[in-house]
TORPA-4810 file (N, C-alpha, C, O; in nm, 3 decimals):
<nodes>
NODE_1_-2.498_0.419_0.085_-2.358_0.421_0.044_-2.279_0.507_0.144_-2.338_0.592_0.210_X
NODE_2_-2.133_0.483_0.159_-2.069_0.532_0.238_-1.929_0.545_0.173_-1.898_0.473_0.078_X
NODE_3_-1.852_0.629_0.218_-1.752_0.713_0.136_-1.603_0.624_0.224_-1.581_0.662_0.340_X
NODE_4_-1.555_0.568_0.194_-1.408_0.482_0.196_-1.293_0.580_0.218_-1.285_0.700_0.191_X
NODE_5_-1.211_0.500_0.273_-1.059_0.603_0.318_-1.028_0.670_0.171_-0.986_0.781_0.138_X
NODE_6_-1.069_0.545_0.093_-1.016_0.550_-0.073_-1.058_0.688_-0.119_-0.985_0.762_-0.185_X
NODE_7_-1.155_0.709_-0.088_-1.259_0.847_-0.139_-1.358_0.776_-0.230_-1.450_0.841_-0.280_X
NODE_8_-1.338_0.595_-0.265_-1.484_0.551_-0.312_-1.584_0.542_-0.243_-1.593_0.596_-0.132_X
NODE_9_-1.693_0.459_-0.305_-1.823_0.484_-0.220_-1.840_0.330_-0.222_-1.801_0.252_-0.308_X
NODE_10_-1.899_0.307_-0.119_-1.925_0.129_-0.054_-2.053_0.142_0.000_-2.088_0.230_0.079_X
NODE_11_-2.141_0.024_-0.057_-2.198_-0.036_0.044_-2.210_-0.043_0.196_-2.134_-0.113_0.263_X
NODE_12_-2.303_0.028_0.246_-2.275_0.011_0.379_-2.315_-0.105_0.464_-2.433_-0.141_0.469_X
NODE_13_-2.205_-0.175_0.542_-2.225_-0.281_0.608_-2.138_-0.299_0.689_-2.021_-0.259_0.688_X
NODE_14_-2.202_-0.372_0.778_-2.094_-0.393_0.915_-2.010_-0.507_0.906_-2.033_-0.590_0.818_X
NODE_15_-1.926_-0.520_0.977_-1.796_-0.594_1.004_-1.711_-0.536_1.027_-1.708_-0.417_1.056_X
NODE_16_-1.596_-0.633_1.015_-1.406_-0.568_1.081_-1.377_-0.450_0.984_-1.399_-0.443_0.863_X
NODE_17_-1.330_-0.373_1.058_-1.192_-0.263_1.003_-1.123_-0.329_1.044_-1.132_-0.438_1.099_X
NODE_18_-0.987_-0.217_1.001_-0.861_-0.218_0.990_-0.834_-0.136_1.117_-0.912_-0.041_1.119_X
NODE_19_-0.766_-0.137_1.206_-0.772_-0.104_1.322_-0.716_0.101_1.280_-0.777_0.200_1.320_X
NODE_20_-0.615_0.101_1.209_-0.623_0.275_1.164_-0.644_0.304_1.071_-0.694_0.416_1.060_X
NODE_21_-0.619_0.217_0.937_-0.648_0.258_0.806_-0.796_0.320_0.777_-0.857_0.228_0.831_X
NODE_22_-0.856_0.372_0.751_-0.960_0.419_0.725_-1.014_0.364_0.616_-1.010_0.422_0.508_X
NODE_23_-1.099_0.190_0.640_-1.125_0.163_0.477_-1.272_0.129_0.588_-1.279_0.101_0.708_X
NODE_24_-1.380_0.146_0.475_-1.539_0.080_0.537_-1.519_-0.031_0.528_-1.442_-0.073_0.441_X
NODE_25_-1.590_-0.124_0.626_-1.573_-0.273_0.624_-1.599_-0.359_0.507_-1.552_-0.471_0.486_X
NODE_26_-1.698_-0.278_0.420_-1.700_-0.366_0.309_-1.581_-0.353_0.249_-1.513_-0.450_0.216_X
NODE_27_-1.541_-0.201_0.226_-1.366_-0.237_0.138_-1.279_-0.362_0.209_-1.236_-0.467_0.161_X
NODE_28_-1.272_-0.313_0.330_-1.194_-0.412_0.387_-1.202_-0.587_0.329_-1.123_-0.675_0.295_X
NODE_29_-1.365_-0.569_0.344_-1.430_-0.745_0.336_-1.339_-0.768_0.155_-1.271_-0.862_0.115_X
NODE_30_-1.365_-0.683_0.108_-1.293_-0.668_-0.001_-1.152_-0.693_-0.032_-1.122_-0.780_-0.114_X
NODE_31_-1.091_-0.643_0.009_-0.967_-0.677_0.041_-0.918_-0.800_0.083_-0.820_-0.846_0.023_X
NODE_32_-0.965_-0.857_0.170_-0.959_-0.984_0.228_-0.979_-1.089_0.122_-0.891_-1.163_0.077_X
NODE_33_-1.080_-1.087_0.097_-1.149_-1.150_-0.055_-1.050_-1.134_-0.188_-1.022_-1.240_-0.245_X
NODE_34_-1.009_-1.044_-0.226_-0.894_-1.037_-0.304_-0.744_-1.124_-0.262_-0.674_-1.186_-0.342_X
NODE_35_-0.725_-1.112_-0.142_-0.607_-1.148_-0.082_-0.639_-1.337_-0.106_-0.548_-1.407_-0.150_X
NODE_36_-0.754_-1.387_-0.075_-0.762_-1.575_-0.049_-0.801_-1.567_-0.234_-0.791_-1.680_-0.283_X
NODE_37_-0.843_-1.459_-0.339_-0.815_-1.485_-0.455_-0.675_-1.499_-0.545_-0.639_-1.555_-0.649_X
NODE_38_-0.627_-1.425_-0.456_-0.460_-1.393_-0.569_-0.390_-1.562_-0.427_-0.316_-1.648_-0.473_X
NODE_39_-0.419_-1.566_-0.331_-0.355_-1.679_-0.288_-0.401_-1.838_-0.353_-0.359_-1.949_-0.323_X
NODE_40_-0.496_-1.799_-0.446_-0.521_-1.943_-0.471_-0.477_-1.942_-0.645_-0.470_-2.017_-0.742_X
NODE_41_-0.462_-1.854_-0.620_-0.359_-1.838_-0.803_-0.277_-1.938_-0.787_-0.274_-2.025_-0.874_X
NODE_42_-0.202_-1.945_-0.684_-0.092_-2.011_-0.671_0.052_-1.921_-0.638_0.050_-1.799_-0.654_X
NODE_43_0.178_-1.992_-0.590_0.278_-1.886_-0.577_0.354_-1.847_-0.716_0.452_-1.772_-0.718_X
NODE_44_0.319_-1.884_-0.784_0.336_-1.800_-0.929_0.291_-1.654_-0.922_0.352_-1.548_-0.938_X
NODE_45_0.170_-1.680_-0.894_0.115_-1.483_-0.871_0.114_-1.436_-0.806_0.051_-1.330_-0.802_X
NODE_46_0.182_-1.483_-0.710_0.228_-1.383_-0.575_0.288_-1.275_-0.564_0.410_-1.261_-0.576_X
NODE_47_0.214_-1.194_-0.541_0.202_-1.039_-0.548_0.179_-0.957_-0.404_0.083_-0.885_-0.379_X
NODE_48_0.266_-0.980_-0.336_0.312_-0.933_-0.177_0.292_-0.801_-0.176_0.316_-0.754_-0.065_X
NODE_49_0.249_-0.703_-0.274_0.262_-0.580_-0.311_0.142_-0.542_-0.295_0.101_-0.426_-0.289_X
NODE_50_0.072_-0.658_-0.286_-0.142_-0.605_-0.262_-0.120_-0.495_-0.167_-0.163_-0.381_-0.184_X
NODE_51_-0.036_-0.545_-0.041_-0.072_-0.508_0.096_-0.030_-0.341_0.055_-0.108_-0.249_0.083_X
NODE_52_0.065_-0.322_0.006_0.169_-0.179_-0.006_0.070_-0.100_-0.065_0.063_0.019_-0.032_X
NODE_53_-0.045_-0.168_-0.186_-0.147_-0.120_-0.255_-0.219_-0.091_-0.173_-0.237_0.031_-0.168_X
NODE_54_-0.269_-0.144_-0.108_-0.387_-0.160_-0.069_-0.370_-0.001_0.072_-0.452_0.090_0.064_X
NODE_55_-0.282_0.002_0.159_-0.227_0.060_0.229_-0.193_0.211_0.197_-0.206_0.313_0.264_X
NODE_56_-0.152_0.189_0.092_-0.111_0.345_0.030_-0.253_0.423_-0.034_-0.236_0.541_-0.066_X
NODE_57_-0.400_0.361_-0.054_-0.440_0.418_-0.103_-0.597_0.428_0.006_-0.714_0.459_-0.018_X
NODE_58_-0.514_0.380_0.142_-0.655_0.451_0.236_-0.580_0.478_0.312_-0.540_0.397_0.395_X
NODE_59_-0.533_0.615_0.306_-0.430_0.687_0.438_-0.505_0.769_0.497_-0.451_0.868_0.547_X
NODE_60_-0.679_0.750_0.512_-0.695_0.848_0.575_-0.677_0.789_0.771_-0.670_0.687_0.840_X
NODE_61_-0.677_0.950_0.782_-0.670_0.922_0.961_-0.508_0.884_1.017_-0.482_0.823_1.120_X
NODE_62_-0.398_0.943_0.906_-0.237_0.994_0.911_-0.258_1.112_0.999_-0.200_1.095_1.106_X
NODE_63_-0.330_1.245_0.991_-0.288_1.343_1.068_-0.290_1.370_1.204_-0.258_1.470_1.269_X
NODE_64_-0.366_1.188_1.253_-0.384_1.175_1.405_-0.373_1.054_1.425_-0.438_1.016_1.522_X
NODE_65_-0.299_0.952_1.356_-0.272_0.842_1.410_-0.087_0.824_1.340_-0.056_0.818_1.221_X
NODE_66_0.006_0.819_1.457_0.102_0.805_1.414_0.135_0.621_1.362_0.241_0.590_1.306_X
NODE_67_0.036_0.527_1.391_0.076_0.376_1.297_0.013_0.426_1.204_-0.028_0.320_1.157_X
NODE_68_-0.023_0.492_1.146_-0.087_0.529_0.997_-0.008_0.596_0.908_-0.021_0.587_0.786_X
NODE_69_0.077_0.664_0.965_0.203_0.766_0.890_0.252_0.678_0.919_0.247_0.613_0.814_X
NODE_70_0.318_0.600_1.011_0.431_0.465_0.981_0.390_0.399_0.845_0.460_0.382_0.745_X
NODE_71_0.235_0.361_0.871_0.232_0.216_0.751_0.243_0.287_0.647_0.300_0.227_0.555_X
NODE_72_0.202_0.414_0.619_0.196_0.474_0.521_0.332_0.492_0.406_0.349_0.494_0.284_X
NODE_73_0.418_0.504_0.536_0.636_0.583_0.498_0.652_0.389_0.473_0.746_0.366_0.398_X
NODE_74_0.601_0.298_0.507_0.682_0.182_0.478_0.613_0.136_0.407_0.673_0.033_0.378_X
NODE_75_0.470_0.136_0.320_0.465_0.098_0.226_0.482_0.135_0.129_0.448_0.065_0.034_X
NODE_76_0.536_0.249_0.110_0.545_0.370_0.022_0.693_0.326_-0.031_0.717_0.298_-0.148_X
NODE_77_0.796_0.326_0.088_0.927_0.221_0.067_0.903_0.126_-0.024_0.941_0.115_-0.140_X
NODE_78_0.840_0.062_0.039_0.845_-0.074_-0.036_0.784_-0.084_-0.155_0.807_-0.188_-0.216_X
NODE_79_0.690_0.021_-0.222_0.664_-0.006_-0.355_0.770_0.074_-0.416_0.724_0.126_-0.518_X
NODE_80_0.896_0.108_-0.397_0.936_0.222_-0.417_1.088_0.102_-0.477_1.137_0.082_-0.588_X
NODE_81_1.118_0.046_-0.338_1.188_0.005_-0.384_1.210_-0.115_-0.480_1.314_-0.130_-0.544_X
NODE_82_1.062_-0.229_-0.485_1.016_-0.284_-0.597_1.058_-0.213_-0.745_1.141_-0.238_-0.832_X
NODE_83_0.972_-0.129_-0.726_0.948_-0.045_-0.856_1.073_0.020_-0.922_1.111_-0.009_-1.036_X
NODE_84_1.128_0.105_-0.847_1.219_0.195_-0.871_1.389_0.097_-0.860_1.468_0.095_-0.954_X
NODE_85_1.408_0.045_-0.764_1.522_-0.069_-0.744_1.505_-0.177_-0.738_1.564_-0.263_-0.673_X
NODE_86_1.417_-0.185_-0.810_1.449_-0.350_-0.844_1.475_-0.460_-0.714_1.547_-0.559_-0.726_X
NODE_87_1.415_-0.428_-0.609_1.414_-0.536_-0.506_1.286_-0.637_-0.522_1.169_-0.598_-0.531_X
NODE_88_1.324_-0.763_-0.526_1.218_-0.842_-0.543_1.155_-0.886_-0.422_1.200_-0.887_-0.307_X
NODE_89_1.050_-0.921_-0.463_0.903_-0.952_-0.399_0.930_-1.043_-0.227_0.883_-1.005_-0.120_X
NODE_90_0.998_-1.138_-0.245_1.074_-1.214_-0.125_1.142_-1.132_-0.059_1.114_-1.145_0.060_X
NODE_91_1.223_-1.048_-0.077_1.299_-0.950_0.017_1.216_-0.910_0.048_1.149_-0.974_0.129_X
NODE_92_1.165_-0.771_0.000_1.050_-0.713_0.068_1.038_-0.769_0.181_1.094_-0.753_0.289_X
NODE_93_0.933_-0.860_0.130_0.887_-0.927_0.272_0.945_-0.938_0.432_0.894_-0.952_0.543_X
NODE_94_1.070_-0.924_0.380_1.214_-0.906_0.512_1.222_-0.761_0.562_1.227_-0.715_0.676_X
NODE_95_1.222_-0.693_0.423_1.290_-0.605_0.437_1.137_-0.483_0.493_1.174_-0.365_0.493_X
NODE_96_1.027_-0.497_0.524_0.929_-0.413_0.568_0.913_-0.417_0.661_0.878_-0.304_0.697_X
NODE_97_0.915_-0.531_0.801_0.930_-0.494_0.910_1.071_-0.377_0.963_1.069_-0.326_1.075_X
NODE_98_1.160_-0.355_0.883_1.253_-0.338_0.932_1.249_-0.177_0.827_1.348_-0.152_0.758_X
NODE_99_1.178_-0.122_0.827_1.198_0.012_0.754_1.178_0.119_0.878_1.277_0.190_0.892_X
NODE_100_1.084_0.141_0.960_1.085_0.214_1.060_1.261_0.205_1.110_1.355_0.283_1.092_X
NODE_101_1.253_0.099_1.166_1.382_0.074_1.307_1.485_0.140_1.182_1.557_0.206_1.258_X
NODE_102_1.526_0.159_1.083_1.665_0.153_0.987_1.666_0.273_0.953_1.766_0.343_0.937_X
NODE_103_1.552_0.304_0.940_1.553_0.468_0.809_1.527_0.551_0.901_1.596_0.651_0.916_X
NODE_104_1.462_0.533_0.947_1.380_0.697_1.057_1.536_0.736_1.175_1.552_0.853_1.209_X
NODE_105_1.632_0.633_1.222_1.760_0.671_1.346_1.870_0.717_1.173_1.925_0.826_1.157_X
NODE_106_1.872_0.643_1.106_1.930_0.694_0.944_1.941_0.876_0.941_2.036_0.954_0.941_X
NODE_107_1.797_0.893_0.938_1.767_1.043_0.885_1.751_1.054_1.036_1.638_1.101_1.025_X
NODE_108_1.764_1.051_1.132_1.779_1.116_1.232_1.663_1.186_1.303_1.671_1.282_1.379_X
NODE_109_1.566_1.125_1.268_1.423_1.108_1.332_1.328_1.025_1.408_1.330_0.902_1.396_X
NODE_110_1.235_1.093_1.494_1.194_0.972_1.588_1.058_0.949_1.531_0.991_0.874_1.602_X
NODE_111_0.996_0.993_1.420_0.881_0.970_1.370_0.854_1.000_1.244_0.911_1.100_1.202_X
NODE_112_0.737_0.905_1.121_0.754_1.003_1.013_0.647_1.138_0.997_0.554_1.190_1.059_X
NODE_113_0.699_1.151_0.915_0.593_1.246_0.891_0.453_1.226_0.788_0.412_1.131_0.720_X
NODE_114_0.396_1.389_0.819_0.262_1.324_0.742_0.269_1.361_0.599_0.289_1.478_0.568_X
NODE_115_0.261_1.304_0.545_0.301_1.300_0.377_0.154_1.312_0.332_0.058_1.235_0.347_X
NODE_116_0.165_1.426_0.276_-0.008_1.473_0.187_-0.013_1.348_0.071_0.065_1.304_-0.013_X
NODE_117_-0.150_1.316_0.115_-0.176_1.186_-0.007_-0.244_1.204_-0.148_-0.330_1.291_-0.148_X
NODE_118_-0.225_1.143_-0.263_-0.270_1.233_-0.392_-0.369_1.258_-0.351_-0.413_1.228_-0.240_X
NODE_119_-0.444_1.346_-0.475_-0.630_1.353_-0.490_-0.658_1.268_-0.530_-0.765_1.244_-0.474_X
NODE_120_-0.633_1.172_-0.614_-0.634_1.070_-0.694_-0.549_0.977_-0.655_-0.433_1.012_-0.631_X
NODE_121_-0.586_0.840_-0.640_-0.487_0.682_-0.601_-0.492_0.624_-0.716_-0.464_0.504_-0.710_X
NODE_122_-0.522_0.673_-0.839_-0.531_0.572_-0.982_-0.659_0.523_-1.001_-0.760_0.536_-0.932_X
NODE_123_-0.633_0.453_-1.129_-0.749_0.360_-1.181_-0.770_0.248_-1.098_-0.872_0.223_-1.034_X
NODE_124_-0.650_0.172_-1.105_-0.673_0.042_-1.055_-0.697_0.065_-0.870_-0.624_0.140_-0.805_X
NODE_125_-0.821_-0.025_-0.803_-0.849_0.002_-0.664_-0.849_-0.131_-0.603_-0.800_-0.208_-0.686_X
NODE_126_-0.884_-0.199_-0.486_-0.908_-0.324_-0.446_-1.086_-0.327_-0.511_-1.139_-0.438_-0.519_X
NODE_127_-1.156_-0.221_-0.546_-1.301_-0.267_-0.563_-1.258_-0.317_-0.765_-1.262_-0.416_-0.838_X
NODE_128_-1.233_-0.222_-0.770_-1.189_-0.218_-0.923_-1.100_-0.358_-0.973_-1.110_-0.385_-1.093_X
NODE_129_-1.007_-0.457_-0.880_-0.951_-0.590_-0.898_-1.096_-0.682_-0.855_-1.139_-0.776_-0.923_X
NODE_130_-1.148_-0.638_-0.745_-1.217_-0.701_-0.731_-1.348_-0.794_-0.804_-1.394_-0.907_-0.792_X
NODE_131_-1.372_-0.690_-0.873_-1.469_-0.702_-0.981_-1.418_-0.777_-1.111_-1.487_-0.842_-1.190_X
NODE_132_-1.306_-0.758_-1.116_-1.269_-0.810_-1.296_-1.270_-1.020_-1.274_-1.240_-1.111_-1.197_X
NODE_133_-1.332_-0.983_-1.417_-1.251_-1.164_-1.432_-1.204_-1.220_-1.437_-1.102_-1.152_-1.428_X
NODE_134_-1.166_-1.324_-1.447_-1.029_-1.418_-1.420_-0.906_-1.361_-1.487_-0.801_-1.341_-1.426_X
NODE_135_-0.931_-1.330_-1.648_-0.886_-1.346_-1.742_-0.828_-1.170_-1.723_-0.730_-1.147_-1.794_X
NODE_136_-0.868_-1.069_-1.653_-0.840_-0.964_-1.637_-0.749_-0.915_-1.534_-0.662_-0.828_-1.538_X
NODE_137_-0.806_-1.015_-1.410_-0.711_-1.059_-1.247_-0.557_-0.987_-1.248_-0.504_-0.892_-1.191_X
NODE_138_-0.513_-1.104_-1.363_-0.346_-1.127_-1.324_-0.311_-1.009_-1.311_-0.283_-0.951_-1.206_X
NODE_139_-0.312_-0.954_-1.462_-0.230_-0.875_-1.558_-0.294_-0.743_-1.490_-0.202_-0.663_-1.471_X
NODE_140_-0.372_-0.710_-1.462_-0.456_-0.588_-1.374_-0.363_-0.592_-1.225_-0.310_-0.495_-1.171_X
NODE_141_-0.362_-0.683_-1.196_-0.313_-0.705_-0.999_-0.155_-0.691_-1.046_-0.087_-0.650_-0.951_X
NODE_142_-0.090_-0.709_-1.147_0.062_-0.688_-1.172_0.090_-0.519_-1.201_0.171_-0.444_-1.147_X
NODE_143_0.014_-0.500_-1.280_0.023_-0.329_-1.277_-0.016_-0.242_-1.152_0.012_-0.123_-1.143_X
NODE_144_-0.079_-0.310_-1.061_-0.154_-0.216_-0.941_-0.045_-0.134_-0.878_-0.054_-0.011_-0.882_X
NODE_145_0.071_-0.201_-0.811_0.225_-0.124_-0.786_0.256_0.034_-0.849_0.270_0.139_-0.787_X
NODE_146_0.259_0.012_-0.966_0.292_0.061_-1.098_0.198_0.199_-1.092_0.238_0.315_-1.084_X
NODE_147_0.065_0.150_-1.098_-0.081_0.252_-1.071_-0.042_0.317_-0.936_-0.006_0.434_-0.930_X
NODE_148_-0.046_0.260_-0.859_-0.007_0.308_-0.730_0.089_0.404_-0.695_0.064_0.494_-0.615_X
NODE_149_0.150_0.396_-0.725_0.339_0.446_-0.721_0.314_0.588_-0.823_0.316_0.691_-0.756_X
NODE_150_0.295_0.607_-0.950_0.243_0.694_-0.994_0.135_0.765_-0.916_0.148_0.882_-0.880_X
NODE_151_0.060_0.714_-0.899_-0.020_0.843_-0.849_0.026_0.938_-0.729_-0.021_1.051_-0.718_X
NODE_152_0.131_0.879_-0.627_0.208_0.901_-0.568_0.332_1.042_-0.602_0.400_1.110_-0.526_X
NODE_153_0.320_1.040_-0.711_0.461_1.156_-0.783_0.470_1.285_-0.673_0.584_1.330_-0.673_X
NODE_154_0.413_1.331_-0.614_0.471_1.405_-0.582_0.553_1.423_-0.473_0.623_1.518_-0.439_X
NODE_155_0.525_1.275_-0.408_0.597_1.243_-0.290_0.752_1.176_-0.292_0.848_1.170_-0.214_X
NODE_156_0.719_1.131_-0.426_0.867_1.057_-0.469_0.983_1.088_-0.453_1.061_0.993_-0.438_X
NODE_157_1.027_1.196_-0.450_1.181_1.259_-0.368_1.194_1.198_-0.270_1.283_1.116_-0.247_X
NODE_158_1.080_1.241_-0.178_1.107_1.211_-0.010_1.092_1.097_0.030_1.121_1.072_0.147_X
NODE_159_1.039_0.987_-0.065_1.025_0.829_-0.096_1.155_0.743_-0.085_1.201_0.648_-0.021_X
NODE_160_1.191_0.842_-0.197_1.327_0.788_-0.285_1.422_0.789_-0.173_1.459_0.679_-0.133_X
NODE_161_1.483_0.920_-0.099_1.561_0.939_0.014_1.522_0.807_0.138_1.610_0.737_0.190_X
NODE_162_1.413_0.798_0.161_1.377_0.681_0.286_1.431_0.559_0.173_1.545_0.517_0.197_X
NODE_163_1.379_0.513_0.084_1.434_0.388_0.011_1.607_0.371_0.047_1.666_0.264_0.067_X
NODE_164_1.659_0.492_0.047_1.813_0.482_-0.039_1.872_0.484_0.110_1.994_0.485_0.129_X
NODE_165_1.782_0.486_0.210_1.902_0.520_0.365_1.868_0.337_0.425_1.937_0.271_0.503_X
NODE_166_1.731_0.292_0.350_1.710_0.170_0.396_1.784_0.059_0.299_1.803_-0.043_0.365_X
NODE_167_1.812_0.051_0.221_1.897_-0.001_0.128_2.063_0.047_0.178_2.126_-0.054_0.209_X
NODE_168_2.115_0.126_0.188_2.241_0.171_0.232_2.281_0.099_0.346_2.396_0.058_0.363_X
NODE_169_2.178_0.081_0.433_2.168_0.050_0.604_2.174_-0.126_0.584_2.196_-0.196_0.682_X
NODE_170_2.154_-0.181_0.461_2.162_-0.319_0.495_2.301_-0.338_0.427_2.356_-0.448_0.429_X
</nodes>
């Protein structure tokens, strides 16, 4: 067994990473596997928010990789502004390439910063969706945001401020 960006423990096995995220390849393989499951739901359950999940809860390797504190400040946005403002799932999608370039010259910075990540990322994990049954899937993968974003609280001020300069800016 081997210890995940997540702080779970995986199977050890080889294959692709994530080029900074810090997930073991099996999470990863995991992930992937989740992603061609919720795509064959159909676009009814399209849940663009995996990625923001999935992202926010293996930040390790932020205090020396600056695309890791990027992906980190823009997915953090983006469940933020889901959650908290009510931007739906299709925007997003627009609106996440474009959180660096808008918010960071906004607040008047050329980089983000490193934002301490909980001790805890929640109940719900990509191993933890992974595993459930059909009948558990949906309604589990709709709350993950929700799980996510909470465990997050203490960052939420400095969340909220990047949300509100990227929203202002469009």
């Amino acid at each position: 067994m081997e210890r995940c960006g997540c702080g779970g423990l995986v199977a050890v096995e080889g294959g692709p990473q994530h080029p900074y995220m810090e997930s073991a390849p099996a999470r990863w393989r995991m992930y992937g596997e989740l992603t061609v499951r919720l795509l064959a739901l159909g676009p009814a359950a399209a849940q663009p928010s995996h990625v923001d999940c999935f992202a926010t809860q293996h930040t390790g390797g932020a205090d020396s990789d600056r695309r890791q504190r990027s992906s980190i400040a823009v997915h953090l946005v983006a469940l933020c502004a889901r959650i908290e403002r009510g931007i739906p799932a299709a925007q997003l999608q627009r609106l996440r390439p474009r959180v660096s370039a808008t918010v960071l010259p906004a607040l008047g910075k050329d980089d983000w910063p490193l934002l301490t990540p909980p001790d805890d990322y929640g109940e719900l994990t990509v191993a933890v969706l992974w595993n459930l049954p059909d009948d558990e899937f949906g309604p589990s993968l709709a709350d993950w945001p929700s799980c996510v974003w909470s465990a997050w609280a203490h960052q939420h001020a400095t969340v909220r401020v990047w949300t509100d300069a990227l929203l202002e800016a469009l």
